[in-house]
C-alpha positions in Angstrom: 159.4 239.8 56.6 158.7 239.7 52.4 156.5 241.5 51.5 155.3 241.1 47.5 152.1 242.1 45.8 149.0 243.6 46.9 146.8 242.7 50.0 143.6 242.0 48.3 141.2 239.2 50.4 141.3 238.5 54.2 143.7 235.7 54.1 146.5 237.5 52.8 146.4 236.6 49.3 148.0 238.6 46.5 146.3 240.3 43.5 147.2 242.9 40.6 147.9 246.4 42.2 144.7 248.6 42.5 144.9 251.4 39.6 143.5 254.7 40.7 141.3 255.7 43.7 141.1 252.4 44.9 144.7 252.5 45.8 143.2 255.0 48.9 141.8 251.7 50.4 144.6 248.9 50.0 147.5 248.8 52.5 150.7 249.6 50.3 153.6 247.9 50.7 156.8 249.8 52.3 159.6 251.0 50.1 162.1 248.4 49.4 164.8 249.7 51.3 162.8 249.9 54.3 161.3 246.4 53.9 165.0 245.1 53.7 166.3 247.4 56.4 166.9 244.9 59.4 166.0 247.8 62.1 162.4 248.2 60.4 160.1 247.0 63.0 161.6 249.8 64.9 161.2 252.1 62.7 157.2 250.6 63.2 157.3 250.9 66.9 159.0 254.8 66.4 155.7 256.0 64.1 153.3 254.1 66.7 155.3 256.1 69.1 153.8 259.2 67.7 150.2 258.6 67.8 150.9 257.4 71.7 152.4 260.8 72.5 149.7 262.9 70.4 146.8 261.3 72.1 148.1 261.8 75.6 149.1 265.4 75.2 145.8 266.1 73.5 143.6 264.4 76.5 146.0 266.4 79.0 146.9 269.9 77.2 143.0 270.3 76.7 142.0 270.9 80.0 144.2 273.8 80.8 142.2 275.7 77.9 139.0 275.7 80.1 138.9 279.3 81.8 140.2 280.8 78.4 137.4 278.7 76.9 135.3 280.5 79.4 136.4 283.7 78.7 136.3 284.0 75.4 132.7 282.0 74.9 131.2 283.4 77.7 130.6 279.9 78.7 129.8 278.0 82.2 132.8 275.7 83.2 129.8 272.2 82.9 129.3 273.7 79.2 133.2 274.3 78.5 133.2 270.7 79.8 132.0 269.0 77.0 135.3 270.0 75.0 136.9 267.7 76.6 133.7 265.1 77.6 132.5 265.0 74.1 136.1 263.7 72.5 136.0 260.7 75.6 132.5 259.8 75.3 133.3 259.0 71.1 136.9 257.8 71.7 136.0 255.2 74.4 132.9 253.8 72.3 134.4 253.4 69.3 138.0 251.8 70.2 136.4 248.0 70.6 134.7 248.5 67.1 137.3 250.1 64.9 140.0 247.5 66.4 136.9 245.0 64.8 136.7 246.4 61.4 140.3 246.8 61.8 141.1 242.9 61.9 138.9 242.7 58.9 140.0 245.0 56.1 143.5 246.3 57.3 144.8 247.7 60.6 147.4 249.9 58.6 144.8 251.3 56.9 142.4 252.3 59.8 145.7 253.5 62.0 146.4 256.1 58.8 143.2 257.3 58.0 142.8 258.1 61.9 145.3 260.2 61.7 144.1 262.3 58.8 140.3 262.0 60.8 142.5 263.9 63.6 144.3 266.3 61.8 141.1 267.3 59.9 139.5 267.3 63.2 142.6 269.5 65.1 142.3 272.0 62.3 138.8 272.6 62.2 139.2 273.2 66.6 141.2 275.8 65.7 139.0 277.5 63.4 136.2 277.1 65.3 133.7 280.0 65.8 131.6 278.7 68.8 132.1 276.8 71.2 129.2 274.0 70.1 131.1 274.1 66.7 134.5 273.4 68.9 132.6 270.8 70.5 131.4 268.6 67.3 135.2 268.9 66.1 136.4 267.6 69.4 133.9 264.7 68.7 135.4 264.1 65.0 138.9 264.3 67.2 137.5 261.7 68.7 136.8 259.2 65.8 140.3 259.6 64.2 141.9 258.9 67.6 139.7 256.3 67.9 141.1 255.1 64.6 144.5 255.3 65.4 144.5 254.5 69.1 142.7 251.2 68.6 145.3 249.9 66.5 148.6 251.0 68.0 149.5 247.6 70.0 148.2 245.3 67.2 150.4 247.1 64.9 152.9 246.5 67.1 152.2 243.1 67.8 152.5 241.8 64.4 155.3 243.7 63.3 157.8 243.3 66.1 159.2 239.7 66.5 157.6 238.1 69.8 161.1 237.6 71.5 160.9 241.7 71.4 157.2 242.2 72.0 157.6 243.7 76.1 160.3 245.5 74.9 158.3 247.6 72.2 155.5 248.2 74.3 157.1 249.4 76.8 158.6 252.1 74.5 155.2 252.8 73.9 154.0 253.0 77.1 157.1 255.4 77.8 155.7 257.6 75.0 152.6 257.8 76.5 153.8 259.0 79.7 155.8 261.5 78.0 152.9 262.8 76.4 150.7 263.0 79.8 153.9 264.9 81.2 154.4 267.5 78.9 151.0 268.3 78.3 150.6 270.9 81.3 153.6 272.2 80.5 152.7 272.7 76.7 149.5 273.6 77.5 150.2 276.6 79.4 153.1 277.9 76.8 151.2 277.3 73.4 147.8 279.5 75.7 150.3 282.0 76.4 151.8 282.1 72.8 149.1 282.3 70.8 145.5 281.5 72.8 143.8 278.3 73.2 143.5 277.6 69.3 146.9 277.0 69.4 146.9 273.8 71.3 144.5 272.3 68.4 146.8 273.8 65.6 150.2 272.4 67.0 148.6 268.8 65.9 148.3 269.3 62.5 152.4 268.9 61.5 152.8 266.0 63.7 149.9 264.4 62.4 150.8 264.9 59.0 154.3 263.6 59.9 152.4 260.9 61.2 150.3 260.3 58.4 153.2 259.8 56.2 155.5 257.8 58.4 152.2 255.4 58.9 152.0 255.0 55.0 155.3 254.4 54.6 156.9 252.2 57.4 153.7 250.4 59.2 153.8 247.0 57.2 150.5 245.8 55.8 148.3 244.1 57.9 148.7 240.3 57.8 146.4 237.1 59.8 143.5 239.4 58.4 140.0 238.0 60.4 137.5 236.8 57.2 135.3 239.4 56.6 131.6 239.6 57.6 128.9 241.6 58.2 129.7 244.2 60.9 127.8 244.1 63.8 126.3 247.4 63.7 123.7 246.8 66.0 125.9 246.1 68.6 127.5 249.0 68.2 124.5 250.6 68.3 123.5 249.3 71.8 127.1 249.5 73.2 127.6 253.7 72.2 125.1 254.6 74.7 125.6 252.0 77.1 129.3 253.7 77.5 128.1 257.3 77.0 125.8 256.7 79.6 128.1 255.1 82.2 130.7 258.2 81.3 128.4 260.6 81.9 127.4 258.9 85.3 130.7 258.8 86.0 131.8 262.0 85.3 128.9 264.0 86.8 128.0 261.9 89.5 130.3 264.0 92.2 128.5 267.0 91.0 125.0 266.0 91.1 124.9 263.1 93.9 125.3 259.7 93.3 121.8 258.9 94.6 120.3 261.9 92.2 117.8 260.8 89.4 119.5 262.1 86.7 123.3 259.4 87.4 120.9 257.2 88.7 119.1 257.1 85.5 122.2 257.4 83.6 123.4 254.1 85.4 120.7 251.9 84.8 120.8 253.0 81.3 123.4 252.1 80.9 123.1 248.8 83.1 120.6 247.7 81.2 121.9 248.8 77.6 125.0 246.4 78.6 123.5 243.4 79.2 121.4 243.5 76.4 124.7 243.9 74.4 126.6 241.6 76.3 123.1 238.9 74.8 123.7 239.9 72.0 127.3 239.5 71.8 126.7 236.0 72.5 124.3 234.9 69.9 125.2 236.7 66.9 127.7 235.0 64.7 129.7 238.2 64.1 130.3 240.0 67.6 132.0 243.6 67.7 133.7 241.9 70.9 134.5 238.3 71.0 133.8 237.4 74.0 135.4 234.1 74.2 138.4 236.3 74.7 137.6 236.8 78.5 137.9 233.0 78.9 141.5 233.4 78.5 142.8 233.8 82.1 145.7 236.4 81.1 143.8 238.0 79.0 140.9 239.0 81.0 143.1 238.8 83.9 145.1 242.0 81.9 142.0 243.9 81.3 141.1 243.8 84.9 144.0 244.9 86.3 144.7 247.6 83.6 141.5 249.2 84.2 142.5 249.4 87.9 145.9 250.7 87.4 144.8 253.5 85.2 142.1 254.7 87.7 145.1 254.5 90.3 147.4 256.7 87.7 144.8 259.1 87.3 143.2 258.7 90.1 146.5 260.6 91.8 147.2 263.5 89.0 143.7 264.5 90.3 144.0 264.5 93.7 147.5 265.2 94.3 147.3 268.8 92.9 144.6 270.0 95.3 146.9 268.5 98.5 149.8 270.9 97.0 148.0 274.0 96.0 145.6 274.1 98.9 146.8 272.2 101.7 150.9 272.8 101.2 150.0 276.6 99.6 152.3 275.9 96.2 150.7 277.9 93.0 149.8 276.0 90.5 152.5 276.1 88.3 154.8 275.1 90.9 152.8 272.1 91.5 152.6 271.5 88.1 156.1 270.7 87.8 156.1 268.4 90.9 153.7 266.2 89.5 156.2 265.4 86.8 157.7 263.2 89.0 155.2 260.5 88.1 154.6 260.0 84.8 158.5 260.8 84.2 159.0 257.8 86.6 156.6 255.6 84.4 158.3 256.5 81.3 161.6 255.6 82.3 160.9 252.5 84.1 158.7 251.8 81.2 161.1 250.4 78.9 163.1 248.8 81.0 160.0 246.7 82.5 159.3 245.6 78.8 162.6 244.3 77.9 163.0 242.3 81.3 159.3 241.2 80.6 160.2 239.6 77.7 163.2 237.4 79.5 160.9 236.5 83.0 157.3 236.9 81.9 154.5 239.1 83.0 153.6 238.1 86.4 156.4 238.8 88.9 156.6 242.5 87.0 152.5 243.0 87.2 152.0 242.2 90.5 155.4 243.7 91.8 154.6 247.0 90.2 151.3 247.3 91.3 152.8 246.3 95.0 155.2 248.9 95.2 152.7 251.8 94.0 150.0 250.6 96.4 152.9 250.9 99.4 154.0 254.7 98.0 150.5 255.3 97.8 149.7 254.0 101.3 153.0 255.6 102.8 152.0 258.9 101.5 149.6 260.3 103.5 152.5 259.8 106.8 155.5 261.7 105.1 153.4 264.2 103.0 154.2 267.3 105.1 158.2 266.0 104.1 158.2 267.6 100.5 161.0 265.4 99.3 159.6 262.8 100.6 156.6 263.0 99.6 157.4 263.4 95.9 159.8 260.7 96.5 156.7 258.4 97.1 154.8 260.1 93.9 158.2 259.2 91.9 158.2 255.5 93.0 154.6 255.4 92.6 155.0 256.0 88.8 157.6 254.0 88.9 155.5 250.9 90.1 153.4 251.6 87.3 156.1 251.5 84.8 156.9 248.2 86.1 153.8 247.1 85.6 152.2 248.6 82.0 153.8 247.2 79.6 154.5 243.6 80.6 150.2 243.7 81.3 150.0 245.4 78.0 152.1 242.5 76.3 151.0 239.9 78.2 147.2 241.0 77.3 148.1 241.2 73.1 150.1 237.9 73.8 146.6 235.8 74.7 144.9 236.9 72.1 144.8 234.9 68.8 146.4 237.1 65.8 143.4 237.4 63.9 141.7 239.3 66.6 144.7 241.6 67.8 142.9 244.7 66.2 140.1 243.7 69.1 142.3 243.0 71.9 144.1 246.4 71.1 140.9 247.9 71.3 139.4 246.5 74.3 142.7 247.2 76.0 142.7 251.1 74.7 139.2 251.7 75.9 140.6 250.3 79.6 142.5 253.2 79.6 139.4 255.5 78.9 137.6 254.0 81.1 140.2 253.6 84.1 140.8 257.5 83.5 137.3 258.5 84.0 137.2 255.8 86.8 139.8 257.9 88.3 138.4 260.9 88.1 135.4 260.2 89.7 136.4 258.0 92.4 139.3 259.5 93.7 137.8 262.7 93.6 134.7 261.2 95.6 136.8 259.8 97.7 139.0 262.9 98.6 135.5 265.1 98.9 134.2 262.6 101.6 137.1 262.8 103.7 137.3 266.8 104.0 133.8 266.4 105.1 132.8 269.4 102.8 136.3 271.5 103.8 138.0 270.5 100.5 138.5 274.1 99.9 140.5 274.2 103.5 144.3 273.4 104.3 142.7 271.2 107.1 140.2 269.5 104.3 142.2 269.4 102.0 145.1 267.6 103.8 142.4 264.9 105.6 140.6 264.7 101.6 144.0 263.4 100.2 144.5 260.9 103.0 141.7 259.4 102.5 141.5 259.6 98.5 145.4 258.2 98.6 144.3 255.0 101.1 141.2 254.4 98.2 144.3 254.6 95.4 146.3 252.0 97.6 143.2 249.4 98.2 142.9 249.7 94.4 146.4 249.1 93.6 146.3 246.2 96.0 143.7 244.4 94.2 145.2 245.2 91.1 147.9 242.9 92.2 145.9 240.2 93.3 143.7 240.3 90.1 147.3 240.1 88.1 148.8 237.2 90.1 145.6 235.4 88.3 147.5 235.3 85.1 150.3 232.2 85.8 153.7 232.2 85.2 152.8 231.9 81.3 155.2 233.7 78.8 154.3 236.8 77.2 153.1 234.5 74.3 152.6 230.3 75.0 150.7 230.1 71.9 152.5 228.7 69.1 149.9 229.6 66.8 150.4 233.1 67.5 153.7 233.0 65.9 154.0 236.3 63.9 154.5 236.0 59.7 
């Protein structure tokens, strides 16, 4: 792809190049060399690849840090909570609006400055002195990954040639895994190296390698969406709609579902929803085009993802308390058991994209989602068989491996290209949400079935059988929400075509 000039107007014409400060807020263009290079869009994917690993080790080094965090503020565990709550509640809001004002004024531009958000934000952590300080720089965490998470798949999409698309995304989606592996494992040495402040410092290099990669081999942004007014009232009514569906989320196993406080906090955020969703429809500007959930694959995608990421995490939180309390392991030796999942993703990953991009999106989606719902099912009968049961844990990830990055694709495929900065977005907060989802629900589900013994072998073995049969019936629909989406091609529309 040429690239000549300077980006200045929504429809991609070219200008004179910006003199001074005002070069900080126009996409440049890549050195020559790596403009002409024919493995660049690679070279894209392998800087997008980055950000995907940094955001999952952050959201899964973090929580090891809690009893130090403890210790060393003299802290509850609900108030060292918010480390971790108060970075989800700002990255999930924000994803469906930054992808917005992305399409607008330059997702190159937005995915960069995220990153220097985050390293600001990683740094300041480090330094902090309290732990409400620790908790506002968690939140400004939060906005740059917000920045650069929103973006990643558009960037993608419009740099890597459609014929290629499953193929780069499931790279991605192999990053991502790698990121949610390692994290424990990281966690726990960086803590033991050099204290909790540690895991925030060890972001700053790579995000500065990131910054500078992003600068210098992302492409400028191209089929730009004509600027307009951004709908900051929505935004306004959507924040708190999420924050208050998280925090009902998160807290309702602790306080009681029926309590006054979740049930307040749920028709909150019921309510702050539909009036958003009313006003999404009338204003000539949305933050989320909702016309996008008419498309069949797309919301079809959305769907399904949500599902499959409540499934994911719905099992890294109850599969630990099976080992450690039921099967006796310590938790270090669990630790390392539960790699067998996300490693399974991450190497089916890639290999699902690239055969998604020969056969489509369908057979892959609802295969995957199949095969994890029948490990999930399977597991409660063979989990007192320790290779066996990590046998079904492995092919479990593996089923979602099959299945992310085709959905993924497939998802970024139906949208038109002026919005991919909004698809991306919508898709990203999925994951936030699916994650929390997980949480919750599988951890609901696991305390109901020890019947109040979940800190019992006995409990804890007849808590997982039930929580694992929940995963399985969620899996399952999954799969029948994903066979929704045809036997389309990861892109059918011709005007999607990439410049």
């Amino acid at each position: 792809m040429r690239e000549t000039g300077w980006i200045t107007s929504p429809d991609g014409t070219a200008g004179e190049p910006p003199r001074g400060l005002s070069r900080l807020v126009v996409e440049p263009r890549r050195p020559e060399a790596v403009r002409n290079w024919p493995r660049a869009p690679w070279l894209v994917v392998a800087t997008v690849c980055i950000g995907a690993f940094m955001g999952q080790l952050d959201a899964s080094i973090v929580t090891l840090a809690f009893p130090t965090l403890r210790h060393d503020f003299g802290a509850s565990l609900a108030d060292v909570q918010w480390v971790g709550q108060a970075y989800l509640l700002v990255l999930i809001g924000l994803l469906p609006a930054v992808g917005r004002y992305a399409d607008m004024f330059g997702r190159k531009l937005l995915y960069t400055y995220g990153f220097v958000i985050f390293v600001l934000g990683s740094a300041l952590c480090g330094f902090a002195p309290s732990l409400l300080a620790l908790i506002g720089f968690r939140a400004l965490q939060g906005v740059g990954a917000a920045m650069f998470q929103a973006n990643s798949v558009a960037i993608i999409t419009g740099a890597i040639p459609r014929y290629n698309l499953g193929r780069a995304i499931g790279i991605q989606g192999a990053a991502q895994a790698l990121g949610l592996a390692l994290g424990p494992a990281a966690g726990g040495l960086l803590i033991a190296l050099g204290g909790w402040r540690l895991i925030f410092f060890v972001n700053v290099p790579i995000g500065l390698a990131g910054t500078v990669l992003a600068w210098l081999l992302i492409p400028r942004s191209r089929n730009l969406a004509r600027r307009r007014a951004f709908d900051w009232a929505g935004l306004g009514v959507f924040l708190p709609a999420v924050s208050a569906l998280l925090l009902a989320v998160s807290y309702g196993n602790r306080y009681g579902w029926s309590s006054p406080l979740i049930v307040g906090f749920l028709g909150a955020s019921g309510v702050l929803l539909a009036v958003f969703l009313l006003r999404e429809k009338k204003t000539g500007a949305p933050m989320i085009d909702l016309s996008l959930f008419s498309r069949i694959p797309f919301s079809a995608g959305i769907a399904s993802g949500l599902l499959s990421y409540l499934v994911l995490f719905g099992t890294l939180t109850v599969a630990p308390f099976f080992l450690e309390i039921a099967q006796h392991q310590p938790p270090g030796a669990a630790g390392l058991q539960l790699l067998v999942l996300p490693l399974g993703l991450a190497i089916t990953a890639p290999f699902a994209g690239r055969l998604a991009d020969r056969i489509g999106a369908r057979l892959l989606t609802v295969g995957g989602m199949t095969v994890a719902a029948a490990a999930l099912a399977i597991s409660p009968v063979i989990k007192d068989h320790p290779g066996l049961f990590l046998g079904a844990l492995a092919v479990t990830g593996i089923g979602l491996g099959a299945f992310t990055p085709p959905n993924n694709a497939a998802i970024m495929g139906a949208a038109p290209a002026h919005q991919s900065g909004m698809a991306s977005g919508v898709l990203n907060m999925t994951r936030g949400l699916g994650t929390s989802l997980g949480l919750a629900l599988a951890g609901l589900a696991y305390t109901i079935g020890a019947g109040g013994g979940e800190a019992t072998a006995r409990g804890a073995d007849a808590g997982y059988d039930l929580a694992a049969l929940f995963l399985a019936a969620a899996a399952t629909l999954a799969a029948l929400i994903a066979a929704l989406r045809g036997r389309s091609p990861l892109s059918h529309d011709p005007s999607l075509t990439a410049e």
